[in-house]
N, C-alpha and C positions, 0 to 999 in steps of 0.2 A: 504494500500500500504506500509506503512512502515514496516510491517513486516518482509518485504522482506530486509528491509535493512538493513545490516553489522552493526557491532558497531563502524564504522569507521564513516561511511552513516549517522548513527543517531546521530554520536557527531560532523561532519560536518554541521547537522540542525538545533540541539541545538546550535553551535556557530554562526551560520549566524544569528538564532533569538536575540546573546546575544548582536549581532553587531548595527543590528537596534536597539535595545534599548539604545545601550550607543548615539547609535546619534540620541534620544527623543523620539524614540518610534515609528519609522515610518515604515510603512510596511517591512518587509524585501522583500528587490530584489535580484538581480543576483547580483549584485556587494557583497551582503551580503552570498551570497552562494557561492560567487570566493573567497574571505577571509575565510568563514568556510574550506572550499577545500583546500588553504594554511597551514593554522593556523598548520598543519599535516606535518612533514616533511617528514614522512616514505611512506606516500602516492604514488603510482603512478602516480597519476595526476602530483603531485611535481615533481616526478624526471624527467617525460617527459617533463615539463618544463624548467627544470635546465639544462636540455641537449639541450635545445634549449640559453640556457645563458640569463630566463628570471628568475630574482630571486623576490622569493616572497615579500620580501619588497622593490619592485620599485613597484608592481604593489599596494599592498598597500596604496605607498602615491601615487599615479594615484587616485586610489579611493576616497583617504583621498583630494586631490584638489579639485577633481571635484564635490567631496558634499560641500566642502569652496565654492566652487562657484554658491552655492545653490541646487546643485545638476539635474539640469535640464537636464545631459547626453548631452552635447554642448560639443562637442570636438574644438580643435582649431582649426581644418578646416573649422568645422561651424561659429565658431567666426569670423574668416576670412573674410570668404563669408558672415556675415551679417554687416561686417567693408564697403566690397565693395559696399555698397546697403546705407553706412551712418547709419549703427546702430550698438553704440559699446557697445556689450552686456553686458561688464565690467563696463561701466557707469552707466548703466542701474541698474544693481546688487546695485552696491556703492547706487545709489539714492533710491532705493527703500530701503535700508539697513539706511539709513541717517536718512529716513520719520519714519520706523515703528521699527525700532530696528537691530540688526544684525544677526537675526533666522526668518526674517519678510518670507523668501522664505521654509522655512520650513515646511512642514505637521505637524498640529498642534497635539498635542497625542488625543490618543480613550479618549471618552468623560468615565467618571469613573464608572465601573459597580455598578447596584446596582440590591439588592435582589440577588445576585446569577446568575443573567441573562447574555446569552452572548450577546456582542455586534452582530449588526447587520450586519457588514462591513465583514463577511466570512471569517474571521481569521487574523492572521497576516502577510500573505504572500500577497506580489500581484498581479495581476494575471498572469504577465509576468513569476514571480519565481514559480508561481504554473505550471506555462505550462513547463515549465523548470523540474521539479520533474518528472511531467508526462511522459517529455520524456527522463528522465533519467531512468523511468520506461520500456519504449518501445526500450530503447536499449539495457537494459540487454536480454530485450525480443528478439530483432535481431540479439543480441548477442549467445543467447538461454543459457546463464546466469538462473542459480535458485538465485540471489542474485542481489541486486544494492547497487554497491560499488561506492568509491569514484571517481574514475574513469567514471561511469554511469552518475554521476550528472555533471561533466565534460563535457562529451558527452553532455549530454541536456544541457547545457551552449552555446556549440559550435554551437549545430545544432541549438537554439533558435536563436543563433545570429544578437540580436537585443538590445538587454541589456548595460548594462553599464559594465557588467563584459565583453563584446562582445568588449565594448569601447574600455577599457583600456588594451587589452588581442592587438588589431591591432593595440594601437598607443605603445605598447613595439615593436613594427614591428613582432608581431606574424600572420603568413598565418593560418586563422582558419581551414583551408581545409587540410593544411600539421598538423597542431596538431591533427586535426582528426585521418588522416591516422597513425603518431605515436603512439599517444594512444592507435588505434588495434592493433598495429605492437607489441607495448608492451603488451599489454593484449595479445596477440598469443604466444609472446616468455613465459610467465610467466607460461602459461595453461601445 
């Protein structure tokens, strides 16, 4: 599948992989694929964003909090709603952080290869970020696109919509349904 993809595409991949590694190695997800996407400022994905008055570094430290908070993808709505019920999920964190260190809620790194073998865990994507490619694959497809550009993986970002890039993408007060339709509207004008 990657063949198909731009050198935009493929240095988007390689940044989302360089993402997870700087925070310990853990799978890359869609929040790691929403910062590859950024990192690009000549991008479309960018600039339809920017016309919406969402700049790539709010959403960053969005991203950048919600892995502080261990990364569980709990937005403050949820925190809210689990305040209501008597459970303050910020206590929670701090305790568990107090007992076992302050990375205790962390995915620990892939165990160290050895002989050359690869790990058994199906790469470093997870599976949310790999459904995510696929259907940045099936939109250039819908698109009828010969190529999956930055834009595509956007696309499957939005339409996954479930992710942490999903998160942080609707508490900047983004409507994923109106960035879709911009998207094409800008991919139409572009063509």
């Amino acid at each position: 599948m990657f063949e198909r993809f731009t050198d935009r595409a493929r240095d988007v991949v390689r940044r989302a992989v360089d993402e997870a590694r700087a925070e310990g190695r853990r799978p890359v997800g869609t929040e790691h694929l929403l910062l590859g996407v950024l990192a690009d400022d000549g991008n479309l994905a960018v600039r339809v964003l920017a016309d919406l008055n969402v700049r790539a570094d709010d959403l960053r430290a969005a991203v950048a909090r919600h892995v502080a908070r261990g990364g569980v993808g709990l937005g403050e709505a949820d925190a809210a709603a689990l305040r209501e019920i008597g459970i303050d999920l910020a206590a929670i964190v701090a305790r568990i952080e107090e007992s076992f260190g302050p990375d205790a809620l962390r995915e620990p790194p892939p165990p160290p290869r050895r002989w050359g073998l690869r790990r058994p865990s199906g790469g470093p994507f997870s599976p949310r970020s790999k459904k995510v490619l696929e259907l940045a694959l099936r939109e250039a497809i819908r698109l009828r696109h010969h190529h999956i550009g930055t834009e595509h993986i956007l696309l499957g970002l939005l339409r996954e919509g479930r992710g942490l890039a999903a998160l942080v993408l609707t508490e900047a007060g983004v409507d994923l349904d109106d960035l879709r339709r911009r998207v094409e509207t800008a991919l139409r004008a572009a063509a």
